[in-house]
C-alpha positions in Angstrom: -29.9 -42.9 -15.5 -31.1 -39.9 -17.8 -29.1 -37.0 -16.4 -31.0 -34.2 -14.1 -32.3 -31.3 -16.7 -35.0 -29.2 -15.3 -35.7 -25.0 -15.8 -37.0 -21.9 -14.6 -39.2 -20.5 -17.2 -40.5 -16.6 -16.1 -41.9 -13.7 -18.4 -40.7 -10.9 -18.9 -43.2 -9.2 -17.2 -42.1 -7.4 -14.0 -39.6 -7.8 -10.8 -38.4 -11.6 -9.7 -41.3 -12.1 -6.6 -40.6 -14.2 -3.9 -43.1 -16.8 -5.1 -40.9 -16.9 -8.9 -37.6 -16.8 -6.9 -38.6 -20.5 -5.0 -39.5 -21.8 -7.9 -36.2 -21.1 -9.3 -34.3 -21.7 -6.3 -35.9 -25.2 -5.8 -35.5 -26.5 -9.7 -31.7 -25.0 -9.1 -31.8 -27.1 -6.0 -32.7 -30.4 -7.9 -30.3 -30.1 -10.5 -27.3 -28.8 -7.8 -28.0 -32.2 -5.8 -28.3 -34.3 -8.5 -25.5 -33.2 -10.6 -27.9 -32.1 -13.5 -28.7 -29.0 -15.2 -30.7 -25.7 -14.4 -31.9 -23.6 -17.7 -33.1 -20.3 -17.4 -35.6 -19.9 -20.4 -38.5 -17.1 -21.2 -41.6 -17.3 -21.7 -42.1 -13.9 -24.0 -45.7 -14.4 -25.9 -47.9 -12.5 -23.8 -46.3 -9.5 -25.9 -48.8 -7.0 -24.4 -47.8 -7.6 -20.8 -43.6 -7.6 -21.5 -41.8 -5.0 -20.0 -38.6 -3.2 -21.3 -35.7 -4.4 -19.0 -38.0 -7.2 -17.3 -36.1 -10.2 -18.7 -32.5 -8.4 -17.5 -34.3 -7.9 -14.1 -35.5 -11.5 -13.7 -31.7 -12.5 -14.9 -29.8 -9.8 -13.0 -31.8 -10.6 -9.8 -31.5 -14.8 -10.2 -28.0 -13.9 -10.4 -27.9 -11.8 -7.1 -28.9 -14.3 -4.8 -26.5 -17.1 -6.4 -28.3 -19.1 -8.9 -25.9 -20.2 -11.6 -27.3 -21.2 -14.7 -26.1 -23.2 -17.6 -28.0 -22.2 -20.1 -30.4 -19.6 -21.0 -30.7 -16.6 -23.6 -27.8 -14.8 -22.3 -25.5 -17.8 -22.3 -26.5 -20.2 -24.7 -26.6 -23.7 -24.9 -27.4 -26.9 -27.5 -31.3 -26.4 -26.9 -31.8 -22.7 -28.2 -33.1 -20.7 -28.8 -34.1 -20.0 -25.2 -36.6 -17.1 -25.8 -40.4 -18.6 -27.2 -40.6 -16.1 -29.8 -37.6 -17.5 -31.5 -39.2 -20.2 -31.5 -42.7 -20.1 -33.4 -41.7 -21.9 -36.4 -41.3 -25.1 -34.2 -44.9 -24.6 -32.7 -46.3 -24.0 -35.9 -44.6 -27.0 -37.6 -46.4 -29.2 -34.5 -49.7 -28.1 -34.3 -50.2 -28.6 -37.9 -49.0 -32.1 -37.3 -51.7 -32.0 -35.3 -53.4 -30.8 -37.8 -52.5 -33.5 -40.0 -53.1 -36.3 -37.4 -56.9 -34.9 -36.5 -55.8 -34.9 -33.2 -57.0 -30.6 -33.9 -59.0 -28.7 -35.7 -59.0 -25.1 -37.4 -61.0 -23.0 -35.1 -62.3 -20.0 -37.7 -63.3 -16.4 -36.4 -66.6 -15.9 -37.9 -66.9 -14.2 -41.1 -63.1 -14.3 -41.6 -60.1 -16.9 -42.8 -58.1 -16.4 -39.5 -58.3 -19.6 -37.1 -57.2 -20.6 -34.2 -56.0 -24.5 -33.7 -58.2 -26.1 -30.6 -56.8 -29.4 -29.1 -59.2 -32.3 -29.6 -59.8 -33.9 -26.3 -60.0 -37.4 -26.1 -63.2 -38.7 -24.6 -63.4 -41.0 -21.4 -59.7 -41.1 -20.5 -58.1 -40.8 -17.1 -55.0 -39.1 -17.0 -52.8 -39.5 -14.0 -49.4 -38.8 -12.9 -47.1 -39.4 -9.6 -46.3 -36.2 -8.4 -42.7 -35.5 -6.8 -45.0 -33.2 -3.8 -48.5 -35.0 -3.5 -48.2 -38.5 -4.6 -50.7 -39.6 -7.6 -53.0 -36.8 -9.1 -56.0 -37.7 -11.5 -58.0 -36.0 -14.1 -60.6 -36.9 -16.4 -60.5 -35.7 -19.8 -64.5 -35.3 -19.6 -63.9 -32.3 -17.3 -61.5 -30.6 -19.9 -63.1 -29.1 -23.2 -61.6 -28.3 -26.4 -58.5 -26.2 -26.0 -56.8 -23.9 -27.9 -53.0 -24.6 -28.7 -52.4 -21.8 -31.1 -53.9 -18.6 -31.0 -55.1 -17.0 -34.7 -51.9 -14.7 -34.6 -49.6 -17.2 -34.8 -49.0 -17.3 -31.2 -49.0 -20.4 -29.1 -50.7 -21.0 -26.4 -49.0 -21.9 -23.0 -49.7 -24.9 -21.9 -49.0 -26.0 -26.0 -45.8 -24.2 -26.2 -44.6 -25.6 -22.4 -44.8 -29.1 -23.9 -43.1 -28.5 -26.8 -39.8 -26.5 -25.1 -39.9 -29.1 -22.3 -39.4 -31.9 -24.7 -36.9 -30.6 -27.4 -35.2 -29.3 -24.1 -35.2 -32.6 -22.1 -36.5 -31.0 -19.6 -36.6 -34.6 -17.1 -38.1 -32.4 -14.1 -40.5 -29.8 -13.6 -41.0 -27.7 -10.0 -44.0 -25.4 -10.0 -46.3 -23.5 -8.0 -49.6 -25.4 -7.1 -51.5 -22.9 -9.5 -50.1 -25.0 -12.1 -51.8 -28.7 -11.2 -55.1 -28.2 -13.4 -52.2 -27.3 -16.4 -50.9 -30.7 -15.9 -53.3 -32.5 -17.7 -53.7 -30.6 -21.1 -50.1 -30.8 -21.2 -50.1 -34.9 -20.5 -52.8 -34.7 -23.7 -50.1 -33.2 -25.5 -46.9 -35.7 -24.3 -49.6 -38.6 -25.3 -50.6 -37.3 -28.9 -46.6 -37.2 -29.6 -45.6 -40.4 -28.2 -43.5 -38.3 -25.9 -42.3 -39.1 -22.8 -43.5 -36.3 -20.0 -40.8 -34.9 -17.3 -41.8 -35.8 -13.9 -43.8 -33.1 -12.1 -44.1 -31.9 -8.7 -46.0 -28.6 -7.4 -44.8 -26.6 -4.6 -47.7 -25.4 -2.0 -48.7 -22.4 -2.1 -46.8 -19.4 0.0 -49.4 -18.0 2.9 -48.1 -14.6 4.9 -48.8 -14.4 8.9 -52.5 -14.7 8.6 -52.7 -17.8 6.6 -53.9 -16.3 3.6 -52.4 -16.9 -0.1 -49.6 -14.1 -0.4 -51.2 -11.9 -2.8 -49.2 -9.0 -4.5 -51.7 -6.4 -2.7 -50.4 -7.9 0.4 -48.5 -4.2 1.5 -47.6 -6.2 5.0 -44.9 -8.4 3.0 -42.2 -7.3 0.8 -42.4 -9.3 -1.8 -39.8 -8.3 -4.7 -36.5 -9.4 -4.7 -34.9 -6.3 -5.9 -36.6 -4.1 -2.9 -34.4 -6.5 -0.3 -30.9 -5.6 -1.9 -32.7 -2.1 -2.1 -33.1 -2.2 1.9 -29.6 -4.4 3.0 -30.7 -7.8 2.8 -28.0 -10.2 1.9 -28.5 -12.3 -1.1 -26.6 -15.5 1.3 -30.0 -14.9 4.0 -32.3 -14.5 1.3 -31.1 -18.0 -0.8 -31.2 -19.5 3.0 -34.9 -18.3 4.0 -36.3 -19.1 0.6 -35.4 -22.8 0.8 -37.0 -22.9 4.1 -40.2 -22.0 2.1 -41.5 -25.6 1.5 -38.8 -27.3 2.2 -37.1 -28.6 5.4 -33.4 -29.7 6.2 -32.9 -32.5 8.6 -32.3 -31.8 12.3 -33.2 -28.4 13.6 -30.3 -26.2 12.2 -31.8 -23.8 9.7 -29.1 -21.4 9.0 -27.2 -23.3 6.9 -24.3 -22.6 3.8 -25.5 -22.5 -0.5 -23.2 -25.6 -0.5 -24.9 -27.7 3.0 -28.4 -26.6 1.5 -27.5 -28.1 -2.0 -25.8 -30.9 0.0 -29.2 -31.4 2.0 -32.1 -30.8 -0.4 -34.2 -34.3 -0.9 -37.7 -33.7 -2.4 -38.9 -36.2 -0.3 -38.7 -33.3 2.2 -40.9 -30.8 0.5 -43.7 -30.0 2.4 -47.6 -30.6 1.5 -48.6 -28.1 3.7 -48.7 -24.6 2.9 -44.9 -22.5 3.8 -45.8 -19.6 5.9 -44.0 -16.6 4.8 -42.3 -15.4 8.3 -40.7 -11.8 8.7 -39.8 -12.2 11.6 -38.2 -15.6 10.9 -36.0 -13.5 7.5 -35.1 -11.0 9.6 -33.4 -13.1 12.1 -31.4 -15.1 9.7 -30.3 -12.1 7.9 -29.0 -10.5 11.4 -27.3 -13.6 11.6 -25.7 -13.6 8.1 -25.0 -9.8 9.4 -23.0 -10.9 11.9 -20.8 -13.1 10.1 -19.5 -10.1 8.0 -15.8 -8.9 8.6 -16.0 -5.3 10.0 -14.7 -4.3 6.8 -17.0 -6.3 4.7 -20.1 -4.5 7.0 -18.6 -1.3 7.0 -18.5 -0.6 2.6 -21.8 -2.6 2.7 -23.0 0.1 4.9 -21.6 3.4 2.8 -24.4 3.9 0.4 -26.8 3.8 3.2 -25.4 6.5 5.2 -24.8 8.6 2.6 -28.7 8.5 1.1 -29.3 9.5 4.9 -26.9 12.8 4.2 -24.6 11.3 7.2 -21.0 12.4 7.2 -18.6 9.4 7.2 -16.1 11.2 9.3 -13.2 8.7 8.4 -13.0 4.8 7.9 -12.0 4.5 11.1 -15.1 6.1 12.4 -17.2 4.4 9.9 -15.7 0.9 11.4 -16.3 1.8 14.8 -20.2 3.0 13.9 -20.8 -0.8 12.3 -18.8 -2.1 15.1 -21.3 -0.8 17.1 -24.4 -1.6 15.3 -23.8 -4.9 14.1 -25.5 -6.9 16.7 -28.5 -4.7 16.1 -29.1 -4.8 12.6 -32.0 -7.0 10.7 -31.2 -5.6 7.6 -28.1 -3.3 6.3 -30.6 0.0 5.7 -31.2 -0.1 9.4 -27.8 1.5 9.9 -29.2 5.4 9.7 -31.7 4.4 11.9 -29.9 3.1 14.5 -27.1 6.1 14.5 -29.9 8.9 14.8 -30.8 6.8 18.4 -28.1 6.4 19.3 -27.2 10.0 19.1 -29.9 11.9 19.2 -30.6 9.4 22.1 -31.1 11.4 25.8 -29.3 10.9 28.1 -31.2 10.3 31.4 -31.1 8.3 34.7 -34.4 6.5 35.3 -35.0 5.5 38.7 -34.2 1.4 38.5 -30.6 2.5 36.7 -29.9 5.3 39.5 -31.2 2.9 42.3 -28.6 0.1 40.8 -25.5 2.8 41.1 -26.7 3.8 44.8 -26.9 0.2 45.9 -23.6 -0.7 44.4 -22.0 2.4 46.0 -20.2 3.0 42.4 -19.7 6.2 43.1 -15.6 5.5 43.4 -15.9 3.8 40.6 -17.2 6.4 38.4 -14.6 8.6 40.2 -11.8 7.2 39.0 -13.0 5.8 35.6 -13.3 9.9 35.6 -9.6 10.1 36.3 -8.6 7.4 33.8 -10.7 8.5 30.9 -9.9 12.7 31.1 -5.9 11.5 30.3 -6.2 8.8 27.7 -6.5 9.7 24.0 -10.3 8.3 23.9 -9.6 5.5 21.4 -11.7 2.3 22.1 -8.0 0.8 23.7 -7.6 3.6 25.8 -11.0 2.8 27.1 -10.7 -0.6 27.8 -7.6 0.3 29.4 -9.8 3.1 31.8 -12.4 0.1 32.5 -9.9 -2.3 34.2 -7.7 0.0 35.5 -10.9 1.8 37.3 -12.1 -1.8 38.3 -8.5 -2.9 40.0 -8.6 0.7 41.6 -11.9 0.2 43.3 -11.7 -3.8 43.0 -14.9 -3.7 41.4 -16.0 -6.2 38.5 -18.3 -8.2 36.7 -22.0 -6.8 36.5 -21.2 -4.2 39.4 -18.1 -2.7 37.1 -19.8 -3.3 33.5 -23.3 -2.1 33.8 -21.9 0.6 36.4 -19.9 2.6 33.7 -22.8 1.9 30.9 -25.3 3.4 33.0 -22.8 6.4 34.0 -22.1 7.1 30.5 -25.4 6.0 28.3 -28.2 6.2 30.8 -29.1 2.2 29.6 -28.1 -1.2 31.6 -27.5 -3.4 28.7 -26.3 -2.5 25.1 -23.0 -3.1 22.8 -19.5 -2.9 23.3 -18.8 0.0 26.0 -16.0 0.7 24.6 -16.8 1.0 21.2 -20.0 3.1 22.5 -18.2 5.6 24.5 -15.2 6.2 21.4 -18.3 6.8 18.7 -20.0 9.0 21.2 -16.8 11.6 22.2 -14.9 12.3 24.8 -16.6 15.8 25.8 -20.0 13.9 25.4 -19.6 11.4 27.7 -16.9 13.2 30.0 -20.1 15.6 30.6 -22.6 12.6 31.4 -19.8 10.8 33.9 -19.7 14.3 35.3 -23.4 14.7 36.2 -24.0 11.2 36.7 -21.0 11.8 39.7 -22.8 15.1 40.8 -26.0 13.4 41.3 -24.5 10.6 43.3 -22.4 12.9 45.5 -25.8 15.0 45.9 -27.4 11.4 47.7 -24.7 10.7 49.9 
């Protein structure tokens, strides 16, 4: 069996969007289950619309969320060069065999000696091909006129130039975007006039957002650049996760799954005809869970550069452990730390009239007492706390629900929230000494 070779072929044009990042991620996919490999080569001929930096982006950003390569323009390989504009003199050298062949003809600008070279398309022939996605696709060459393969600078044309990289490449697979079907058959023309053998195809459906609509790049409602999730805390594990769930779907029900069980797992047989709904919701979740995987260490220099664009003072890595410690439950995304801390201080404290109703009918009052007494002696680390907590619940044999949501209510006005402890330690001693106090006062002031 031919080994696995297929690629991931962007411009240098812009950022790595989510829609480019599949297509990578899937044809990385392929050649990861089948033991092949995955290229990484650029399509640079639309001069006009390259960028400065954009093929460093696309590279720098493919790299981020764990796509190894094996060969591309940075690293090299037997089939370079891996850039198309290194590579006219091999389009050039096969359109005029096209030339030669009268399968084209010169295509003159009027009044001037400049050509173009236009495909001749062969009349009355069905052109068909078993897609890897949709099954058998066919195409009649009626419906397709005269194309142009190279443009009268010198400059090939894509769906010439594809053909020709694919083949001296041994490219044996190629993933792509639905957008790409109605290319399919001008390149088959081109396979066919060569003798060549084409790669097997398969095209991805299209990526809709919430309302069922084609993700468009003026969709504001759905980040939609790679480089603006690292930007905001996304993890580049959650991100290589969610974007194989975009047209693709594991066996069983488990979606959060390792680089190594996905790779494991992928069969195209499981890639999906129907459009892949671009969830946030569904993202956010698996990158809280990714979140909460992190060591507290791992979480808490993740979370540095956040806190410091919000001008918070990272009063010690102690205090900066106990903040994530705190937060990490809560967090979608890694950004939402500076959120999250201005609630959470800047957060009132106040008594509504379920959470006051729960400490009347549980006669806490003792309770809060002598966590009072416990808590004004200890040294107010999160230990010290714990130890106030059971010592205060053996003192007034109080527990579960009654002793837990008790204290939280005493000390953070809420019934349900993260580790008390840890709470009460990030919030100080002469904050929450002053709450238990008027919490106390009021309760005295019912009975």
């Amino acid at each position: 069996m031919k080994k696995v070779r297929v690629r991931y072929a962007p411009s240098p044009t812009g950022l790595l969007h989510i829609g480019n990042a599949r297509s990578a991620l899937f044809n990385y996919l392929y050649a990861r289950h089948f033991g092949g490999d995955f290229i990484v080569r650029i399509e640079d001929t639309d001069v006009l619309r390259n960028v400065e930096g954009g093929e460093a982006s696309q590279l720098n950003y493919l790299n981020w969320l764990g796509l190894e390569w094996n060969e591309s323009p940075d690293k090299g390989g037997d089939f370079g060069p891996y850039r198309q504009l290194e590579r006219l003199d091999l389009y050039t050298k096969y359109a005029n065999e096209l030339l030669e062949k009268g399968l084209a003809y010169k295509d003159f600008r009027e009044d001037s000696e400049t050509y173009a070279i236009r495909f001749k398309v062969p009349s009355d022939v069905t052109y068909a091909f078993d897609d890897i996605v949709r099954g058998t696709l066919k195409f009649e060459s009626k419906d397709v006129e005269d194309w142009i393969i190279m443009k009268d600078n010198g400059i090939p044309t894509y769906n010439f130039a594809v053909v020709i990289d694919d083949h001296f490449m041994e490219i044996t697979h190629v993933l792509r975007g639905e957008e790409h079907i109605t290319n399919t058959p001008k390149q088959l023309m081109i396979y066919e006039a060569f003798n060549w053998q084409a790669p097997l195809f398969g095209h991805m459906t299209i990526i809709v957002n919430e309302e069922k609509k084609k993700l468009s790049k003026r969709d504001k409602n759905v980040i939609q650049f790679i480089s603006e999730y690292e930007k905001i805390g996304y993890l580049p594990e959650a991100m290589f996760n969610f974007i194989s769930l975009l047209g693709w779907s594991p066996q069983g029900n488990k979606e959060i799954l390792s680089k190594e069980n996905i790779i494991k797992q992928f069969d195209p047989k499981r890639l999906s005809k129907a459009p892949a709904m671009f969830d946030k919701d569904k993202l956010a979740f698996i990158n809280s869970k990714y979140i909460k995987k992190l060591t507290i260490e791992a979480l808490a220099e993740k979370s540095k550069i956040f806190l410091e664009e919000a001008n918070i003072e990272i009063k010690s890595q102690k205090w900066l452990e106990l903040l994530v410690t705190v937060f990490q439950d809560r967090m979608n995304y890694i950004g939402e730390i500076a959120e999250l801390y201005h609630a959470f201080f800047q957060h009132e404290f106040k008594l509504s009239d379920e959470t006051f109703q729960f400490l009347k009918e549980n006669n806490s009052l003792s309770l809060l007492e002598s966590f009072h007494n416990h808590l004004n002696v200890s040294d107010f680390q999160v230990e010290s706390i714990e130890d106030a907590i059971k010592q205060s619940g053996f003192d007034t044999e109080t527990k579960g629900k009654e002793l837990f949501m008790g204290l939280r209510i005493a000390t953070t006005g809420d019934m349900h929230g993260p580790s008390l402890p840890a709470s009460l330690a990030l919030l100080g001693k002469e904050k929450v000494m002053k709450r238990l106090a008027h919490t106390i006062d009021k309760l005295r002031g019912e009975s």
